[in-house]
C-alpha positions in Angstrom: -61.8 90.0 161.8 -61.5 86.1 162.3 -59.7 84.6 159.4 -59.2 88.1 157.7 -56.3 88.3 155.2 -54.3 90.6 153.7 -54.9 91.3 149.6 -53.0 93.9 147.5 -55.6 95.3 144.6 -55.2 96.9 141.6 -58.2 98.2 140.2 -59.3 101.6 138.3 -62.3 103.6 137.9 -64.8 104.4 135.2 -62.4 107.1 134.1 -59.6 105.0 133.4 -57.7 105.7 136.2 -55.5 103.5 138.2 -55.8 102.6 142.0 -53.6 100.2 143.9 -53.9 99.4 147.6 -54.0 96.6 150.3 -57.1 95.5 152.4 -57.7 93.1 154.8 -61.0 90.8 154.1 -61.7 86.9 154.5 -61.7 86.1 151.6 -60.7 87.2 147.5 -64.4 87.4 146.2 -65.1 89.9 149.6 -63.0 92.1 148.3 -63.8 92.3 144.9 -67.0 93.4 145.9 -66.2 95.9 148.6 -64.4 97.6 145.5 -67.1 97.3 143.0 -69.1 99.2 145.9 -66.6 101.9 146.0 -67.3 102.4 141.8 -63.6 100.6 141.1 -63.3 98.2 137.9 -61.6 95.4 139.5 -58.2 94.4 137.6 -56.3 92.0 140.1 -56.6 90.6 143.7 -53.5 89.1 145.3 -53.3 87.7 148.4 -50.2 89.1 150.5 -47.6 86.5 151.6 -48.1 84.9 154.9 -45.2 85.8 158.0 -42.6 83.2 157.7 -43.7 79.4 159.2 -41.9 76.1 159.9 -44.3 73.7 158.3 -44.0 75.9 154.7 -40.5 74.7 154.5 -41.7 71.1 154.5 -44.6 72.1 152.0 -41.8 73.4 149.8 -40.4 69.6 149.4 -44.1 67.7 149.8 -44.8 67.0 146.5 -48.8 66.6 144.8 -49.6 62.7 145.0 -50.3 62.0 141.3 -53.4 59.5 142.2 -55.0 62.1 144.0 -54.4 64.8 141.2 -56.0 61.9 138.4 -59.2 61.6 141.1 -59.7 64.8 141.3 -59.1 65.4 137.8 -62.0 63.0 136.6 -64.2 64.1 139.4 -63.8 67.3 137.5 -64.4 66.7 134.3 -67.4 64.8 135.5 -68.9 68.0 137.0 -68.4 70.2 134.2 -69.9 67.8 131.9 -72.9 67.5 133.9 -73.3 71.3 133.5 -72.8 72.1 136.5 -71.4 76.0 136.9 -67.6 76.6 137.6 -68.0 77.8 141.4 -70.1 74.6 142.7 -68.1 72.6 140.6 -64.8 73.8 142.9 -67.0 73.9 145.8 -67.6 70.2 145.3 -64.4 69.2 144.4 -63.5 70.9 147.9 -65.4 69.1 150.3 -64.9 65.5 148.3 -61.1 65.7 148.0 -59.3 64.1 151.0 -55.9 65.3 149.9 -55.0 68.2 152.0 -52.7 69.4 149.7 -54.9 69.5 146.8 -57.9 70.2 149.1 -55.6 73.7 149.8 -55.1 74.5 146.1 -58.5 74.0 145.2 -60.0 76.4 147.8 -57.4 79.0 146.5 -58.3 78.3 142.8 -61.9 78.9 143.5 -61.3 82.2 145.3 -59.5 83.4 142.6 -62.2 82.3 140.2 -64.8 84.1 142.3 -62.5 87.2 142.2 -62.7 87.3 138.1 -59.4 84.9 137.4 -59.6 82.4 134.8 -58.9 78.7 135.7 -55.7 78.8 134.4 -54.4 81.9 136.1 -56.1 80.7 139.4 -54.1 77.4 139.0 -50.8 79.6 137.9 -51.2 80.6 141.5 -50.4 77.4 142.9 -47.6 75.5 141.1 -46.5 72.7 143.1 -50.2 71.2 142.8 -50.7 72.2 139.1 -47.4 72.5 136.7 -47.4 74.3 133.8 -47.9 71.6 131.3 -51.2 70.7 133.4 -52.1 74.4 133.3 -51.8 74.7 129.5 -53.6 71.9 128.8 -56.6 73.9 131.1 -55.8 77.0 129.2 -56.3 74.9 125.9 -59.6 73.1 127.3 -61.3 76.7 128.3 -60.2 78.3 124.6 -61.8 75.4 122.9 -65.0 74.9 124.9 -63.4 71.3 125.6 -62.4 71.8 129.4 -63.7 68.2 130.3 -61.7 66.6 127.4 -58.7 68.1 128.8 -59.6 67.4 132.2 -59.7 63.8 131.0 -56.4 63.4 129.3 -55.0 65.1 132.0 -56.1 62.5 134.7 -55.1 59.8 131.9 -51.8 60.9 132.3 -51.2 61.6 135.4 -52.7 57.7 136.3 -49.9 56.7 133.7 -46.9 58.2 135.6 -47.9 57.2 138.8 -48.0 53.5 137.5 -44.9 54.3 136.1 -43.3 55.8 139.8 -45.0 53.0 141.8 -43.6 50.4 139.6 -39.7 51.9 139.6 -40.1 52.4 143.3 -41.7 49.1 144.1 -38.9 46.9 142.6 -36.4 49.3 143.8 -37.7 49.1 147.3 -36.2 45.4 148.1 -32.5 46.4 147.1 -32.8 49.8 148.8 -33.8 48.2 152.3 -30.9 45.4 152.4 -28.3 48.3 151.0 -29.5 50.0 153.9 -29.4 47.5 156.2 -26.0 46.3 155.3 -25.0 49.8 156.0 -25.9 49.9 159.1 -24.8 46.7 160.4 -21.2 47.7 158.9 -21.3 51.2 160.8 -21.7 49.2 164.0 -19.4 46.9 163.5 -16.9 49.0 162.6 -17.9 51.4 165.6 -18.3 48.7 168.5 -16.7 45.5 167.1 -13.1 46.5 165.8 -12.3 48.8 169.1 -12.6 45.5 171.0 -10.0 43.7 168.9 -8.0 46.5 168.9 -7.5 46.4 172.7 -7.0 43.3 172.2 -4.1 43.6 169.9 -2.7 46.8 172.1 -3.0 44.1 174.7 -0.9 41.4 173.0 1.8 44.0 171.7 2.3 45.2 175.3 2.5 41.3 176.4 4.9 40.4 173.4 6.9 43.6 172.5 9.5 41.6 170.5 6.9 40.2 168.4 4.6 43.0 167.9 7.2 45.3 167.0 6.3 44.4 163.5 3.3 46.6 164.1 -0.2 45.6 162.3 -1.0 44.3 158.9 -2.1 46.7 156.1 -6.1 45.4 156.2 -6.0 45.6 159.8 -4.7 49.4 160.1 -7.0 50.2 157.3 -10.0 48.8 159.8 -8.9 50.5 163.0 -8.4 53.7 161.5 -11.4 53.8 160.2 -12.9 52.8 163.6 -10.6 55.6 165.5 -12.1 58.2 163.1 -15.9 57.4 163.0 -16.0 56.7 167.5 -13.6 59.7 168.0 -14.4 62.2 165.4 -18.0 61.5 165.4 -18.9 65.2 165.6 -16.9 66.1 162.6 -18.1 63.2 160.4 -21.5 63.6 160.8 -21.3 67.3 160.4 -19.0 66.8 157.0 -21.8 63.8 156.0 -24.6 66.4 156.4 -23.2 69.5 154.8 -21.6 67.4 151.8 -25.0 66.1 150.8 -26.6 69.3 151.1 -23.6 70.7 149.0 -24.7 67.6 146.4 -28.5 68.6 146.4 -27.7 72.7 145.8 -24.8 71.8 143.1 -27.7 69.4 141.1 -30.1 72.2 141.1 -27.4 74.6 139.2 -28.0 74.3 135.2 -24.3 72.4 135.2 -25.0 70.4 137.9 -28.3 69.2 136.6 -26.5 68.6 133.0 -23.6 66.3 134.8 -25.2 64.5 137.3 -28.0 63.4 134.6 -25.5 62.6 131.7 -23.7 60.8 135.1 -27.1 58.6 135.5 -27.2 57.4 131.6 -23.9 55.9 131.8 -24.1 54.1 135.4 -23.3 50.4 134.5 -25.3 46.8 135.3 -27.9 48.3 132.9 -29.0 51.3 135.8 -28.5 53.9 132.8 -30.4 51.5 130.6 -33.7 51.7 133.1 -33.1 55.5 133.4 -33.2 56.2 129.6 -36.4 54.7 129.3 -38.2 56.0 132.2 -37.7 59.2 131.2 -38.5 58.7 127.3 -41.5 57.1 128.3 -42.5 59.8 130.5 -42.0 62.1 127.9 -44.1 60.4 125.1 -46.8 60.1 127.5 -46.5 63.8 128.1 -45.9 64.8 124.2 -49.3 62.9 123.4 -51.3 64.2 126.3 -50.4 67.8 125.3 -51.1 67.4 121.7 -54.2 65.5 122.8 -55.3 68.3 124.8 -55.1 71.2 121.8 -52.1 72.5 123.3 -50.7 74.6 120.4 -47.5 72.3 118.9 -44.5 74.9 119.7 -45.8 75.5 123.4 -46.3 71.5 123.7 -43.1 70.9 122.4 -41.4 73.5 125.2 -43.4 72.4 127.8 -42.7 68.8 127.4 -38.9 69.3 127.4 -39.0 71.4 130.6 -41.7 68.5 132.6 -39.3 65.6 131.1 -37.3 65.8 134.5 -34.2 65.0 132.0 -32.0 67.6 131.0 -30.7 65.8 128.2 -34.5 65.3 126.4 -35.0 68.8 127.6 -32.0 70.3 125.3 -33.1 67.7 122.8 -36.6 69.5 122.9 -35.0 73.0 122.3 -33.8 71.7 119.1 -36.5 70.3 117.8 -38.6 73.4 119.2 -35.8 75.7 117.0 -36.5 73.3 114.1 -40.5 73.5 114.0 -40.3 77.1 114.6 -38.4 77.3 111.4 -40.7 75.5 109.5 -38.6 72.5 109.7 -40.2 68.7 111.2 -40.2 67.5 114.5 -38.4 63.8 113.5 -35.4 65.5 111.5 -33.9 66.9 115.4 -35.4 63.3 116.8 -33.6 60.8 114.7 -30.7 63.0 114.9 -29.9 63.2 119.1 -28.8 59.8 120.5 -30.9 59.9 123.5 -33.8 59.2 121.2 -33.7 55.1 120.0 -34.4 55.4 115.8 -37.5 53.9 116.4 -39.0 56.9 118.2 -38.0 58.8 115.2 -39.6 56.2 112.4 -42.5 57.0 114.7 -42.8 60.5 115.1 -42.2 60.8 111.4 -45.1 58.8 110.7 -47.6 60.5 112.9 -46.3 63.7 110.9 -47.2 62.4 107.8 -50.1 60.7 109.0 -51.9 63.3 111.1 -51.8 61.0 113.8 -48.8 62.3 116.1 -50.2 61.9 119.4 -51.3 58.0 118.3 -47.9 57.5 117.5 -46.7 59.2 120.8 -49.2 57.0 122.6 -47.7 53.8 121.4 -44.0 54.9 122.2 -45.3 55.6 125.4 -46.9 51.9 126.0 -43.5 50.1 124.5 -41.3 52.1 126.8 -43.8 51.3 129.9 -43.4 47.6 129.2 -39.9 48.1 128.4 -39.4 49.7 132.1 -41.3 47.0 133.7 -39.0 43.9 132.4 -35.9 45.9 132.8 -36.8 46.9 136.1 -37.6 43.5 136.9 -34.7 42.3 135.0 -32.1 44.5 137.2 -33.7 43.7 140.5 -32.3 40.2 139.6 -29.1 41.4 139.1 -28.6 44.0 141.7 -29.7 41.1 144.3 -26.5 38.8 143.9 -24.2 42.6 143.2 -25.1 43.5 146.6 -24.9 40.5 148.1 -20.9 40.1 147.0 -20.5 43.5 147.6 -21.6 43.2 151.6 -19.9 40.1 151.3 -16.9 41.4 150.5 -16.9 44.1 152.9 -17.8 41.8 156.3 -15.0 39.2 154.8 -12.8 42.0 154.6 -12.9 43.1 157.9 -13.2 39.4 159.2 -10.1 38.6 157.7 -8.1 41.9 158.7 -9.5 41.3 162.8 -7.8 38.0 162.6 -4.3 38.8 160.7 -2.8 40.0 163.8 -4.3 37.3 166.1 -2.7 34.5 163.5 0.8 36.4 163.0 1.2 36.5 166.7 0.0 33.1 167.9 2.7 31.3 165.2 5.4 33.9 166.8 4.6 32.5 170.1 4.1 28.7 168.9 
């Protein structure tokens, strides 16, 4: 069968009793059918995982493009406000969406739909296109009868963090090229310049024994050991390089790594922590409001902002506060009283509690901390420009200076 899959079933008959098995169809809705033929009450169709391929290790680390994800998002709330049914709506969506990532998802999602699944739980089936704060806010839109509403906000907010990304990236891009650029240029020095002037010094000891005797300056050893190791233990640096970041990545995605290296980032000087803070309490006010916006019941919206923060500190922050409302206590009480939040977010949220008007309030945080990233984004570009530029400096002068040490010590011996 051309393009047949395999799908486990779990269904039951009109008797109430259960029946589980696996067959191979093209599709989810095909087989949903074939068991409503055989008398069965279909309860779940699953398609079977696929045998092991290369290119679903990269799709593992390809993330959604958030642009994409607020097009398609508005293309869909447009469609279900026109009326138009569920299945054509996803059918649409399938053949506009250039994205082949989301294009993918959305071709699952409407299979599961066809099968009996709810938008949500079709969504729930793909998680690195939809996360689960975009899922609840679906799950809240098709229990209210406000789908396109949610639809909305969610492509509202996803268009905010992208300009958010684009804008830390973008300024970030200038001093990440010339760092990187440095870098190389000191690797090949340091592999192809200094081995010259080392022959040349070997050259002038062997010429002069009684004044080289001395051996080298401190600099200058420092140099051509470091030039010895990286030309003739190239196979066990690069090696050690690779493994030790891979070591890095897997000890941040442990629960103490995570906690370290992001209590690490807050305190890196020349105002780095600073820009870090706020990108990620303006990411969460954006995502506080667009839940709360969205009907997403307060105690879920306050977990699931925590865990989509991408900040471990707000995320333990939002444990308390979810602990405190749970209680019966307010959401600004846990606020005002964790440092990572700035008082005024607390004046704030207190307000909107008071008010009725939380996600207003959470909306406005949101815009001052945008506009606070942009100028201090802007603001440490300026300063990481001249940082780098001494730094490199340094470095090449360092090196410049330690070539020549020798070369001067010896030609005064001889003079």
């Amino acid at each position: 069968m051309a393009g047949a899959a395999t799908f486990a079933f779990k269904a039951m008959d009109v008797t109430g009793v259960p029946s589980t098995g696996e067959v191979e169809a093209e599709s989810k809705a095909q087989v949903s059918e074939e068991l409503r033929q055989r008398g069965l009450i279909v309860l779940d169709v699953t398609e079977k995982s696929a045998p092991f391929a290369l290119e679903d290790v990269f799709k593992r680390w390809k993330k959604v493009d958030l642009r994409e994800l607020a097009v398609f998002s508005r293309q869909f709330a447009t469609l279900i406000a026109s009326g138009m049914p569920m299945l054509r709506t996803l059918h649409t969506l399938e053949e506009q969406t250039q994205d082949e990532m989301i294009k993918e998802a959305i071709a699952g999602v409407r299979a599961d739909v066809e099968a009996g699944s709810t938008l949500e739980q079709a969504m729930a089936r793909h998680p690195q296109v939809f996360d689960r704060l975009f899922r609840a806010m679906i799950r809240s839109g098709e229990q209210s009868g406000r789908l396109e509403s949610a639809l909305d906000q969610i492509a509202f907010q996803a268009e905010k963090n992208d300009a958010l990304r684009r804008q830390v990236k973008s300024a970030l891009m200038y001093p990440a090229l010339v760092f990187g650029f440095a870098t190389v240029v000191l690797v090949a020095i340091v592999a192809f310049v200094i081995p010259v002037f080392a022959n040349i010094f070997k050259e002038l000891a062997e010429e002069h024994p009684e004044e080289g005797g001395a051996g080298l300056p401190l600099p200058t050893q420092v140099c051509v050991t470091a030039s010895k190791v990286l030309t003739g233990y190239w196979f066990i640096v690069i090696p050690a390089l690779v493994i030790g970041i891979i070591a890095f990545v897997q000890w941040k995605r442990t629960e103490k790594g995570r906690d370290t290296w992001t209590r690490l980032t807050l305190r890196i000087p020349f105002k780095i922590g600073d820009v870090i803070q706020k990108v990620a309490l303006a990411r969460w006010s954006r995502t506080f409001s667009g839940a709360v916006s969205a009907g997403v019941p307060m105690l879920q919206a306050i977990k699931l902002t925590g865990e989509t923060a991408g900040n471990v500190v707000i995320e333990q922050a939002m444990d308390d506060v979810y602990a405190s409302v749970k209680k019966g206590g307010s959401l600004a009480a846990p606020i005002e009283a964790n440092p990572i939040f700035p008082p005024m977010i607390g004046h704030m949220v207190a307000v909107g509690e008071e008010t009725g008007q939380l996600e207003d309030m959470m909306d406005k945080v949101a815009d001052f901390y945008e506009s606070e990233v942009d100028a201090k984004v802007k603001a440490l570009t300026s300063l990481l420009e001249p940082v780098m530029i001494v730094f490199v400096g340094g470095i090449v002068g360092f090196i410049v200076i330690s070539m020549y040490l020798p070369m001067f010590s010896i030609y005064e011996k001889i003079r």
